[in-house]
VOGU-3710 file (C-alpha; in Angstrom, 3 decimals, decimal comma):
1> xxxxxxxxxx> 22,247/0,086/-43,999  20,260/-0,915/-40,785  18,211/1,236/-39,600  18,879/-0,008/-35,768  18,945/3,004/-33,543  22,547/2,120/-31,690  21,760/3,895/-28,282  18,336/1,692/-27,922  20,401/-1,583/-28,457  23,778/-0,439/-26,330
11> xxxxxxxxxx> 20,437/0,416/-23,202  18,658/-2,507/-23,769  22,247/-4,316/-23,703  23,396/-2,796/-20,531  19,817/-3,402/-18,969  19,988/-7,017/-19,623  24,148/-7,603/-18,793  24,134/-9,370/-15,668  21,106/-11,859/-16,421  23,070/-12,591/-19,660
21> xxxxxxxxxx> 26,332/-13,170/-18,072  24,513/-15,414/-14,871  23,086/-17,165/-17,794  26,597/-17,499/-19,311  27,893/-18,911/-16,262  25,511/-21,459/-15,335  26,597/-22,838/-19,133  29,950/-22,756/-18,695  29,582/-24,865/-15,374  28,863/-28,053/-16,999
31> xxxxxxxxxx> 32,131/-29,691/-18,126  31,177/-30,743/-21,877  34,379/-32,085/-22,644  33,567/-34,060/-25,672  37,465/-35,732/-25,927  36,697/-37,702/-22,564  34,457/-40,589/-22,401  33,425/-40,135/-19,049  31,850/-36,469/-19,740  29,792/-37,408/-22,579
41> xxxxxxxxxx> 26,726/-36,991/-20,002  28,094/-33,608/-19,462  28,107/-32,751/-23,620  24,237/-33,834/-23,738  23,797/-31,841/-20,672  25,510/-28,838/-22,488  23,487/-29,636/-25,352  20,137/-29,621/-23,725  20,897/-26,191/-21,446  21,807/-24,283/-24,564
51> xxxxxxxxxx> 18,405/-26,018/-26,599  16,391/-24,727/-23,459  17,804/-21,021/-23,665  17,782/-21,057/-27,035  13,629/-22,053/-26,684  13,747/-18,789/-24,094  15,212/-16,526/-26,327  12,425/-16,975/-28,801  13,347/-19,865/-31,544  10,685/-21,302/-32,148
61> xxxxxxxxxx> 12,316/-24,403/-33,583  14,681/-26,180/-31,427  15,977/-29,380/-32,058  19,102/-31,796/-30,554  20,367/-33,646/-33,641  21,893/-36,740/-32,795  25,214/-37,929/-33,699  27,053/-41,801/-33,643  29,327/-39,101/-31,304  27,839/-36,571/-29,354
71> xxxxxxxxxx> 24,943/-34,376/-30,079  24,705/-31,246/-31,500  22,055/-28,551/-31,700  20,081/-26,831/-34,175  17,540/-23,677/-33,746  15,599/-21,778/-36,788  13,472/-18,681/-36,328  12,528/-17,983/-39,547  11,400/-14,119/-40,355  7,755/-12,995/-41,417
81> xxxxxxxxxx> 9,023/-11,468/-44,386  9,371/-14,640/-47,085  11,981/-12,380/-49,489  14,366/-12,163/-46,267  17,879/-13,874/-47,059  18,640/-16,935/-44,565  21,777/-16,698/-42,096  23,277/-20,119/-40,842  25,105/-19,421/-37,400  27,640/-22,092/-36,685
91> xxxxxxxxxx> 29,462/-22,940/-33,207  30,453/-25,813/-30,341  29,395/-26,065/-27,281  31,561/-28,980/-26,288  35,042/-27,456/-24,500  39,064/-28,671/-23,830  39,886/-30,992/-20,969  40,847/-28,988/-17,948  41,761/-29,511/-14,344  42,905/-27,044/-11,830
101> xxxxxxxxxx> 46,316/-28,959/-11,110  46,725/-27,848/-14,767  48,104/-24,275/-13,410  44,213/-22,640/-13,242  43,854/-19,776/-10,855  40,470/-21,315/-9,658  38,295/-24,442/-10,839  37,760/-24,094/-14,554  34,244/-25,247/-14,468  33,018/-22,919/-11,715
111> xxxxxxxxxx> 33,846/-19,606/-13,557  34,896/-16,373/-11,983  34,893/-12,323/-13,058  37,968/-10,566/-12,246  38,639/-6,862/-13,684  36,367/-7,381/-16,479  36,907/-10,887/-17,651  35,134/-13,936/-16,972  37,120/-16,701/-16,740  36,196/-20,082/-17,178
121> xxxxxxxxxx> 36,567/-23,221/-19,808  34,799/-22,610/-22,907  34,439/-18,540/-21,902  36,120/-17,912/-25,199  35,772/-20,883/-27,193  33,144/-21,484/-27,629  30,186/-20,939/-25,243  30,752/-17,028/-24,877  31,132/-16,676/-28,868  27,914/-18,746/-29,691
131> xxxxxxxxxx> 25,814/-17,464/-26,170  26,567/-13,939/-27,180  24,083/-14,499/-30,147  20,875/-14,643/-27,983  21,137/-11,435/-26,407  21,855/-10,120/-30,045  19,166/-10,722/-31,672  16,403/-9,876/-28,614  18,321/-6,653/-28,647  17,731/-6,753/-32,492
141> xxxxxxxxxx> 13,997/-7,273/-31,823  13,881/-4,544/-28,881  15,356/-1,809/-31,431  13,659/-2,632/-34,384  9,792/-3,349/-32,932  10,124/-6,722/-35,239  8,736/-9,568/-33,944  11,151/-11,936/-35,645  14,358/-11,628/-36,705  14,877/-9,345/-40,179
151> xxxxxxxxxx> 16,727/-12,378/-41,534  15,627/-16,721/-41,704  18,103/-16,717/-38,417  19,417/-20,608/-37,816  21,927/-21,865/-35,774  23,634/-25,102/-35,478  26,042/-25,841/-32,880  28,037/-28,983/-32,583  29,273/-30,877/-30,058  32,685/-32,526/-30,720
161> xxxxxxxxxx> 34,762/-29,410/-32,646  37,338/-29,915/-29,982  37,475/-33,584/-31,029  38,017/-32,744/-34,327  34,390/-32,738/-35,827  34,665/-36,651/-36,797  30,900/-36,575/-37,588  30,482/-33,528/-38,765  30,597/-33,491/-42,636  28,097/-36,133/-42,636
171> xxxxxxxxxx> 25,616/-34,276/-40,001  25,525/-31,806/-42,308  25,332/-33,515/-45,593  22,201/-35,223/-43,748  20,350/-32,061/-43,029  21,405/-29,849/-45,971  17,790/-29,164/-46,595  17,398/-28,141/-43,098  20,741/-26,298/-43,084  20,126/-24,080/-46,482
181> xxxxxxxxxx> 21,546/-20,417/-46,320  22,713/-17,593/-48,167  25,765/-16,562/-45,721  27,103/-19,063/-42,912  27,991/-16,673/-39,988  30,728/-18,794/-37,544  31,256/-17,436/-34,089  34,223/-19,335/-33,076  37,435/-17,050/-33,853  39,299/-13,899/-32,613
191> xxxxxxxxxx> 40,022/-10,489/-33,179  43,729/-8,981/-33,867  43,541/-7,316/-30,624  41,369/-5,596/-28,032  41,739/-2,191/-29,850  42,121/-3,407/-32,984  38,908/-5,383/-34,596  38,589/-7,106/-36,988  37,464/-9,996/-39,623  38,747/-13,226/-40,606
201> xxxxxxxxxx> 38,560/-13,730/-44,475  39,348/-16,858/-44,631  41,023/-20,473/-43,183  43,299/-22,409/-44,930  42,516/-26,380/-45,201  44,658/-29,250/-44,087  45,665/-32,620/-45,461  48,097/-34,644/-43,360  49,395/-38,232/-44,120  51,828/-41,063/-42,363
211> xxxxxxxxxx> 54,331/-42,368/-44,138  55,450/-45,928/-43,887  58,733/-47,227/-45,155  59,698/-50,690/-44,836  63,678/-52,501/-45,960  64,447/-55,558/-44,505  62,799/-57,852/-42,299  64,691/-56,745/-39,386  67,273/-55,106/-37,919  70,512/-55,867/-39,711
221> xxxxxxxxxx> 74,587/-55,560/-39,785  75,588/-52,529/-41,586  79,009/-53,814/-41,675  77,852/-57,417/-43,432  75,061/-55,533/-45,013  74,947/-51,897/-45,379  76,059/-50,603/-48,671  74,437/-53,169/-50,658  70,809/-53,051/-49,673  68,526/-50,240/-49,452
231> xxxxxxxxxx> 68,096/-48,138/-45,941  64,848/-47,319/-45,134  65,587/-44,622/-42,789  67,896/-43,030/-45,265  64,952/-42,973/-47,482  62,582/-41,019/-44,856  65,619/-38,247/-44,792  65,692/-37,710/-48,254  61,988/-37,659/-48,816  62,196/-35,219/-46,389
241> xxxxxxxxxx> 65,152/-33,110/-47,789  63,286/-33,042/-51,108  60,082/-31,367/-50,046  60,977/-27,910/-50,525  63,532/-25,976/-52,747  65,849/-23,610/-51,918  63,174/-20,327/-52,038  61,275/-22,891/-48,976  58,287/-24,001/-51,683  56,732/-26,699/-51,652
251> xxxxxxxxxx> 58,494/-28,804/-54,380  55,755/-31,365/-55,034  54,873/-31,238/-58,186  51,376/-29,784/-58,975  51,148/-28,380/-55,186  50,080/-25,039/-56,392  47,998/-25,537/-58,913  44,709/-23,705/-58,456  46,265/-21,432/-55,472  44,540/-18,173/-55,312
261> xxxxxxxxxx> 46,907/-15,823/-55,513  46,707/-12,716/-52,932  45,890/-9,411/-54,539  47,323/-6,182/-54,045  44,494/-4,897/-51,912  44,958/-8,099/-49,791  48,681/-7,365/-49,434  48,278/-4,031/-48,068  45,570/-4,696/-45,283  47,618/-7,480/-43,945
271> xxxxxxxxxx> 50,401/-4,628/-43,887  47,980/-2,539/-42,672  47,845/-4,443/-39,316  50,138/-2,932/-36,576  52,145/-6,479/-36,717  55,574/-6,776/-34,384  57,398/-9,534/-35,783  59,980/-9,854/-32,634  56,823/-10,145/-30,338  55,404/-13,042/-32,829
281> xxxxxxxxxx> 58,988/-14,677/-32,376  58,525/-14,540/-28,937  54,729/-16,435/-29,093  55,916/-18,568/-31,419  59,269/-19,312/-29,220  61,494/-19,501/-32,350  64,438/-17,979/-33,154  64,002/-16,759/-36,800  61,429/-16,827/-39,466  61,626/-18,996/-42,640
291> xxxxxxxxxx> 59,352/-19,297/-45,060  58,366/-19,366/-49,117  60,652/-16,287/-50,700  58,713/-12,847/-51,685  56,101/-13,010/-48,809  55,496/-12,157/-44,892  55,185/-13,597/-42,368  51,277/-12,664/-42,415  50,903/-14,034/-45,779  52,661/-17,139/-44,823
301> xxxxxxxxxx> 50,384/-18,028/-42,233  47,198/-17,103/-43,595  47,448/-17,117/-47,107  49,907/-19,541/-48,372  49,815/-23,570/-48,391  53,020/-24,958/-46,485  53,982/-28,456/-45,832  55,357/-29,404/-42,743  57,077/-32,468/-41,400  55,458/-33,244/-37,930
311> xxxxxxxxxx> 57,824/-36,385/-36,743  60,685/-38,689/-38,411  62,229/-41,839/-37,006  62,905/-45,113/-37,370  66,441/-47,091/-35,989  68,443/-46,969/-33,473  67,565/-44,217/-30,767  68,914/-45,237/-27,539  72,118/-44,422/-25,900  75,928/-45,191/-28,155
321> xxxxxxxxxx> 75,995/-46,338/-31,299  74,234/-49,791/-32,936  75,430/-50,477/-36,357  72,223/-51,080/-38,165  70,498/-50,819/-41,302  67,148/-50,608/-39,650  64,074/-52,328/-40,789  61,886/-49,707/-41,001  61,391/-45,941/-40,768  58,068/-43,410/-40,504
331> xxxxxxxxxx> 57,527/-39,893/-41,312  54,290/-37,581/-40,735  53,718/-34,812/-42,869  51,149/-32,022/-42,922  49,757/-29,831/-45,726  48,150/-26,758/-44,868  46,167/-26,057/-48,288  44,277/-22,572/-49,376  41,640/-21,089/-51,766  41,634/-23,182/-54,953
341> xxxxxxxxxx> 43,104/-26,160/-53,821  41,543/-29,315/-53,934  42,534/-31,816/-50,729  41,679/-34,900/-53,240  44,141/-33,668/-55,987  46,953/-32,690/-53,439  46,925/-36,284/-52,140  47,116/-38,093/-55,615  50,316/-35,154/-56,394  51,623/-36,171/-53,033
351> xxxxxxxxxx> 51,426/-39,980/-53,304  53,142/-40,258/-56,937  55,783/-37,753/-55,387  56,506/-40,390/-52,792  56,349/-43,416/-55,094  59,057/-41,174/-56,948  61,352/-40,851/-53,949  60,930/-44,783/-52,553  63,549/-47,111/-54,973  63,367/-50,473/-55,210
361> xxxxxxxxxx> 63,616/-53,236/-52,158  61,708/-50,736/-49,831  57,878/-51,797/-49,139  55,932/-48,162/-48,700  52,703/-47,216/-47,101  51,048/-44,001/-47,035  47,748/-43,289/-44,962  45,984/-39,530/-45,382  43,875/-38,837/-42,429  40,564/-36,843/-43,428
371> xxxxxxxxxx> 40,616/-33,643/-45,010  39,764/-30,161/-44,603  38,983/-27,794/-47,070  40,243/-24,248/-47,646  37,393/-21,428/-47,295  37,663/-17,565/-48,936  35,708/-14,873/-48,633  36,226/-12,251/-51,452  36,688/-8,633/-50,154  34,153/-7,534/-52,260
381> xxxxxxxxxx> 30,829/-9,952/-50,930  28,187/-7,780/-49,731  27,510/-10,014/-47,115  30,865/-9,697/-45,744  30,870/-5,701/-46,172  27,651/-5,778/-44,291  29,833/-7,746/-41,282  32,380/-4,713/-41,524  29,633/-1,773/-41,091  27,896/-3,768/-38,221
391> xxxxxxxxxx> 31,258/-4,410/-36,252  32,685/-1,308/-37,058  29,131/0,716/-35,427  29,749/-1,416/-32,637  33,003/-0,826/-32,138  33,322/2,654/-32,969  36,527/2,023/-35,111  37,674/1,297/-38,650  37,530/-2,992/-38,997  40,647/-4,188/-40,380
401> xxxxxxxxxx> 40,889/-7,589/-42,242  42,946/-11,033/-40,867  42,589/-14,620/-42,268  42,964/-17,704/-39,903  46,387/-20,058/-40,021  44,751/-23,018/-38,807  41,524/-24,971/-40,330  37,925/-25,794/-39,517  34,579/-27,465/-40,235  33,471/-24,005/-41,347
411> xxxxxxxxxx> 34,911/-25,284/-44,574  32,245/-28,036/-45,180  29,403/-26,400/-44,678  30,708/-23,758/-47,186  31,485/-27,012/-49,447  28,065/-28,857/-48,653  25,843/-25,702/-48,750  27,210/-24,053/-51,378  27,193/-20,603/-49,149  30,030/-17,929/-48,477
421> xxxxxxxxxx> 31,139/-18,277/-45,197  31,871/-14,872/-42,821  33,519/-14,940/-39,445  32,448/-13,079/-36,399  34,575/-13,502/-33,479  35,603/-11,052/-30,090  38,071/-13,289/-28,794  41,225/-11,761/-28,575  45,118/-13,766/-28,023  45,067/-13,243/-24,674
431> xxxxxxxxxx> 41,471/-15,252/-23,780  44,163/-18,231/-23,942  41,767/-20,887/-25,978  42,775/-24,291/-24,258  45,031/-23,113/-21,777  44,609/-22,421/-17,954  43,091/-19,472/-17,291  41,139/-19,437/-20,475  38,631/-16,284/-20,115  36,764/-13,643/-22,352
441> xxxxxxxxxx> 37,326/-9,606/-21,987  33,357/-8,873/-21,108  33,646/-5,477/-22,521  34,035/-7,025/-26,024  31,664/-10,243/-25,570  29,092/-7,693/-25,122  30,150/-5,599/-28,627  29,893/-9,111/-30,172  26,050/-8,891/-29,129  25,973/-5,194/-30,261
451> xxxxxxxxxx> 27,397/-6,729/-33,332  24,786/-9,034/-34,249  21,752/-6,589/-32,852  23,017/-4,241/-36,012  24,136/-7,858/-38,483  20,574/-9,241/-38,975  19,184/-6,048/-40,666  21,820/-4,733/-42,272  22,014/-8,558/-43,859  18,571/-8,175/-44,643
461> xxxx> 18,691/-5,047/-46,487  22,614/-5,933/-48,617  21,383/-9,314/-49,900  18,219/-7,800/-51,311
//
């Protein structure tokens, strides 16, 4: 639908690759590692470079916006037609700890190109995904004659994602005004695989809670005692033991209520994908899959809620035997959730389910840590068909269709903006996101820009 001619944004591309990738460098070089105290200079250093560039490229709105954690950044360049549709572009610009004794092949903060790739901390996640962006839309301005983008283009770019975004439902409950949009664009996932592209649909949400269980006082004889008061470690294994059934579902009661069930369309693009289930073994260094009856693996991952127990103990755990009834016992579980679940109403179903498993005599405490919310994207949404026909000119190739296993902020602002969120992202498995030798394939960072150069009218003209 965009009327971008392709070989006047893939020349004006090439023509401006190297000062885009110096500039790419230069970002990655300061270590914004927002887990570590001692580099929070570093993350407002990150935060002002990419505020500067961001003033070069042509926003002419550029703000930090402070945090009680660190700061993030916001830019809007709205477009001189008023009836344009507004585009929220979401990243991070803080980055994982990383050291060189780590295993790195050089220093991760002093990035390097080798046969194609840059490689550097944050050269996947998330500087190259949310840098690529600038050169987009000049190249978007270049092809098009505009003098501002087609769409109200904002972007707002946090800087403790890789701290788990502690601040970042409030930040943007704060500045919804600011923040309004019709589609929320986020730059900071992958593609299937380097000749494969494709789109992320959707993330599933996570709830996760500590369990507490509590029986005596202390430690006591299980000869003098055991039999005749309750354990509170044999409590953890059966709450355990209860939490699925025999077809692997969850067996709380209410757990799937609301779940958006997976269409047939849905079920045949996931098969669709050229998926080797003895290499995902491998990756996933297991020995077997297991998982709810009557779906894949694929549909496990990305489109079903799980639970998960993450640690039991409690008693003795040293070397030989101590005949105990122990005093106390812990378990951690973890709820991945998806479309049409509600975190709130999973925990209230999860806490009566454990009242309903503790007896009498043992003292219980459960603690949920903070939510995240599932996020969908229906097929169907113009706005994400638009996404399809702007990766797939840039690619050259028909875009297939993932979802993400894991969870995300993306999620809130979708909650606190009331907007569909779509996911644009080159970064492929091998980029290794918080591992040594993390680094982005170049050839694709720069179809990301391509991407976007094509995105912003196409956007314009579909949400019309």
């Amino acid at each position: 639908m965009s009327d971008t001619p392709d070989s006047v944004v893939r020349t004006y591309i090439e023509s401006h690759r190297a000062a885009f990738l110096d500039d790419l460098a230069d970002w990655l070089r300061i270590p914004s590692v927002s887990a570590q105290p001692d580099h929070a200079p570093d993350v407002r250093r990150s935060a002002d470079w990419l505020a500067a560039k961001l003033r070069e490229t042509g926003f002419p709105v550029t703000e930090i916006w402070e945090t009680p954690g660190a700061p993030a950044v916001f830019a809007d360049w709205p477009s001189d037609d008023p009836a344009a549709p507004t585009v929220l572009v979401y990243g991070h610009h803080d980055v994982q700890p990383a050291a060189r004794e780590d295993g790195w092949s050089s220093d991760p903060f002093e990035p390097v190109v080798r046969n194609g790739r840059m490689y550097g901390r944050g050269a996947a996640d998330d500087k190259g995904q949310v840098f690529f962006h600038t050169l987009g839309v000049r190249a978007h301005l270049a092809a098009t004659g505009r003098t501002t983008p087609a769409v109200h283009l904002k972007l707002l770019v946090e800087g403790e994602e890789e701290s788990g975004s502690p601040h970042f439902r409030a930040l943007a409950e704060d500045r919804a005004a600011r923040l309004a949009a019709d589609v929320v664009i986020v730059s900071d996932t992958g593609m299937w695989a380097e000749d494969t592209p494709t789109v992320c649909t959707g993330m599933r949400g996570l709830a996760d809670c500590e369990i507490e269980l509590y029986g005596p006082d202390q430690d006591i004889h299980s000869g003098s005692f055991g039999g005749a008061v309750p354990n509170p470690a044999t409590v953890a294994a059966r709450i355990v033991a209860s939490l699925h059934d025999e077809d692997e579902r969850v067996a709380v009661p209410g757990f799937y209520d609301g779940v958006t069930p997976l269409t047939d369309e849905e079920r045949a693009l996931f098969a669709a994908l050229p998926f080797d289930e003895e290499r995902w073994l491998r990756t996933a260094k297991s020995h077997g899959t297991l998982g709810e009856a009557g779906h894949s693996t694929l549909e496990r991952i990305w489109a079903r809620p799980t639970a998960e127990v993450n640690g039991i103990g409690g008693g003795y755990q040293g070397p030989g035997g101590k005949t105990i009834v122990p005093s106390s016992a812990q378990v951690k579980l973890s709820f991945r959730l998806v479309a049409g679940q509600d975190p709130d109403r999973i925990e209230r179903a999860v806490r009566e389910w454990i009242e309903a498993h503790v007896p009498n005599g043992v003292r219980h405490k459960v603690t949920f840590g903070a939510a995240t919310r599932p996020c969908l994207t229906p097929l169907g949404h113009p706005a994400l068909q638009s996404l399809v026909r702007s990766m797939g000119r840039a690619f050259e190739r028909t875009v297939l269709f993932t979802r993400e296993g894991g969870s995300g902020p993306a999620a809130d602002l979708q909650d606190v903006l009331g907007a569909p969120v779509l996911f644009l992202g080159i970064s492929v498995p091998s980029d290794g996101w918080h591992a040594p030798d993390e680094k982005v394939e170049l050839d694709l960072l720069l179809k990301g820009v391509e991407t976007t150069a094509y995105l912003w009218g196409d956007l314009a003209a579909a949400l019309r």
